[in-house]
N, C-alpha and C positions, 0 to 999 in steps of 0.2 A: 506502518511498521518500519523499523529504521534497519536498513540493507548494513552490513557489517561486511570489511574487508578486513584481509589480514596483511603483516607487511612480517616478514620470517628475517630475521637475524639469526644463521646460521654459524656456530663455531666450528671450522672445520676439525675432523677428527675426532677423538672419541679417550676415554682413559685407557681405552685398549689398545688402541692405535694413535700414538702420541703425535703420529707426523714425525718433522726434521727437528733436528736439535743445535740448537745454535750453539754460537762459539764458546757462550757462558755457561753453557751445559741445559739451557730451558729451555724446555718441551714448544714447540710450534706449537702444542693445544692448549697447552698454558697460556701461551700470549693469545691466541684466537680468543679464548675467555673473558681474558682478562680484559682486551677489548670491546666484545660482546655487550660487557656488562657496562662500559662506558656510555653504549653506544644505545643501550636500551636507558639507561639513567639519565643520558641527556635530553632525550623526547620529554622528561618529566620538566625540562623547561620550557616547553611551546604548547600552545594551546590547540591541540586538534580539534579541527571544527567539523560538525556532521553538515556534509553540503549536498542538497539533494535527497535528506533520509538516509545520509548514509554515516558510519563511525568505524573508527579504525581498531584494530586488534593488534597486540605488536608480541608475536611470540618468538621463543626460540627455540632450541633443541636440547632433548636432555644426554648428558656427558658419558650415560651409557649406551644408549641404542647404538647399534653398527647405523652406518652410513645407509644398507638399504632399509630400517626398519624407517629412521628418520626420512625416506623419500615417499616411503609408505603412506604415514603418517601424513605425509605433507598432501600427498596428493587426495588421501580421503577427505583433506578438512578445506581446499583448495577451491577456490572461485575465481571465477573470470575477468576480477580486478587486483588480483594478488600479485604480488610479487617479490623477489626473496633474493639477499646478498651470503653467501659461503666464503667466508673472512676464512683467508689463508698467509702465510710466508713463505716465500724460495727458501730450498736448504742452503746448509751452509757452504760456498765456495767459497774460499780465501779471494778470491779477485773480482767476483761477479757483483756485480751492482744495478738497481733497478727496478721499477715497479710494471706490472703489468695486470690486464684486466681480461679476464675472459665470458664470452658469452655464447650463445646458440647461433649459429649461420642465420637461420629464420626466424630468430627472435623480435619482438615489435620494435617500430622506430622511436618512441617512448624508452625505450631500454638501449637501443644504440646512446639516445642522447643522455641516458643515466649513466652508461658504461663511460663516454667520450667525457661528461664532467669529473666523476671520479677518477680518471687517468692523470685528467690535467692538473687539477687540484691538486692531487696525492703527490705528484713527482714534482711540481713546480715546489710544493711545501716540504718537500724531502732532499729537495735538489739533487735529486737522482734523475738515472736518463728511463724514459718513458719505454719500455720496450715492445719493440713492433715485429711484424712477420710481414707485413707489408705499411710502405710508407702512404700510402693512402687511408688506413683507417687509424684507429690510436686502442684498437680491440683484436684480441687475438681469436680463434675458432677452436674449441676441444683437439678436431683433428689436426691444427699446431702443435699441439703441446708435445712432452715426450712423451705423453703414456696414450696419446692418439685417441681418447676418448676421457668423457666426462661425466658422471650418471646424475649430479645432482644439477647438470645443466641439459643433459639429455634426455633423463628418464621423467622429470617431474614434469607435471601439464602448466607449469606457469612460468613466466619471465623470470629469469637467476641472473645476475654477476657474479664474477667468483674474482675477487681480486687478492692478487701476492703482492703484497704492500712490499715486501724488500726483500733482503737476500738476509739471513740469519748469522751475518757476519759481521762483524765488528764495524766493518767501516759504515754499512747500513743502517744495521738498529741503533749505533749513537745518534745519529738522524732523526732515528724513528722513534724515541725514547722520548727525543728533548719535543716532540709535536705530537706526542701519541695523542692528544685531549682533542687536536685541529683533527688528526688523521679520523676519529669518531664522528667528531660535527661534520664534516663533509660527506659521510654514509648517512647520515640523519637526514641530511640534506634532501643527499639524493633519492631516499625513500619517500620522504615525505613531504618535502618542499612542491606547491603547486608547481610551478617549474613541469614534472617532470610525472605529476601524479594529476590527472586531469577532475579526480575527483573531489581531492581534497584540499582543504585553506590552512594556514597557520598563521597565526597572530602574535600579539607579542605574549615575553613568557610569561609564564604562571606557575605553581609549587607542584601542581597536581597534572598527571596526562590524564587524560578524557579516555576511556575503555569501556567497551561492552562486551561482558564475557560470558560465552553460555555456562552458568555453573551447573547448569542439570546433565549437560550434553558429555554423553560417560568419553566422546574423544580428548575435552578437554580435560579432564579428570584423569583419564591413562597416560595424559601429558605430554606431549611431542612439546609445548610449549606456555608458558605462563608470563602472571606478569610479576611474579613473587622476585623478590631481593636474591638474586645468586649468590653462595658463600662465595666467602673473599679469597682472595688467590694472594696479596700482597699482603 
């Protein structure tokens, strides 16, 4: 029987709760999305290979659930090899500049080394400054942040990153505009790149991603996540 994991590509926020709004006037959920859909379209260039009986699921979140239905969700459909990125941006300051990555104090060293690539990656390609809370690690902790907790990296029972690609300000997103297609390949990367996933291979690309999807199973049918084409945002 072939063991299925899932890999969650989460947009943060909701149509209800748009998030920050950048300087051009567009919604933080707008851009989460719109990335999202980058980032799950790019898988369809690598070939995911079942290693061991096992195959991959690559879901995401739908645009209406509150934040706790989608942790809900997450945690009912959720196994012991899952693990899940919450694509966000800093609001907008006029001066601030900078990427940063957050994850659980106890989270596995599998996911430090996921959190530590997409830090470096992201801001070396953005040539923005990497921002820390301490200079020993390149990952920040929930109770850093200003709102001193985090529920979609503290409530759910599996490994998250939550990365703020930049600051929603001018001098940022032109940055992040001209490399948004890299700023995708490199969460692709890091979900599914052996590297950093002990279970799974990837080979060269192909037209089609490889899915096994329970179509009877009424969770994925109530949809926290699919692999259907998301309407366009651009």
């Amino acid at each position: 029987m072939v063991r299925q994991i899932i890999r969650y590509v989460i947009a943060g926020h909701n149509n209800n709760d748009p998030g920050a709004i950048g300087y051009d006037g567009i919604s933080e959920h707008f851009r989460n999305v719109h990335l999202q859909e980058k980032i799950i379209h790019g898988v369809e260039g690598y070939r995911i290979i079942a290693v061991n009986g096992t195959s991959v699921i690559v879901n995401t979140d739908s645009q209406e659930h509150s934040l706790r239905r989608s942790i809900d969700l997450i945690n009912r459909s959720a196994g012991k090899d899952d693990v899940g990125s919450d694509l966000h941006f800093n609001f907008n300051h006029p001066t601030a500049t900078g990427f940063e990555i957050i994850i659980h104090p106890y989270t596995t060293e599998e996911n430090k080394r996921r959190a530590i690539y997409i830090a470096n990656e992201v801001s070396g390609l953005l040539d923005i400054p990497l921002r820390r809370r301490c200079l020993r690690r390149d990952y920040i902790f929930p109770s850093e942040t200003p709102r001193g907790r985090i529920a979609i990296i503290e409530d759910t029972v599996i490994p998250f990153v939550l990365p703020e690609f930049c600051f929603l300000n001018q001098h940022d997103l032109i940055k992040y505009e001209a490399n948004e297609d890299e700023v995708a390949n490199i969460i692709k990367r890091a979900l599914f790149f052996e590297k950093f996933n002990k279970k799974i291979a990837i080979s060269k690309p192909i037209n089609k991603i490889l899915v096994m999807k329970k179509q009877s199973d009424k969770l994925y049918k109530e949809t926290l996540l699919n692999n259907q084409k998301l309407p366009p945002h651009v």
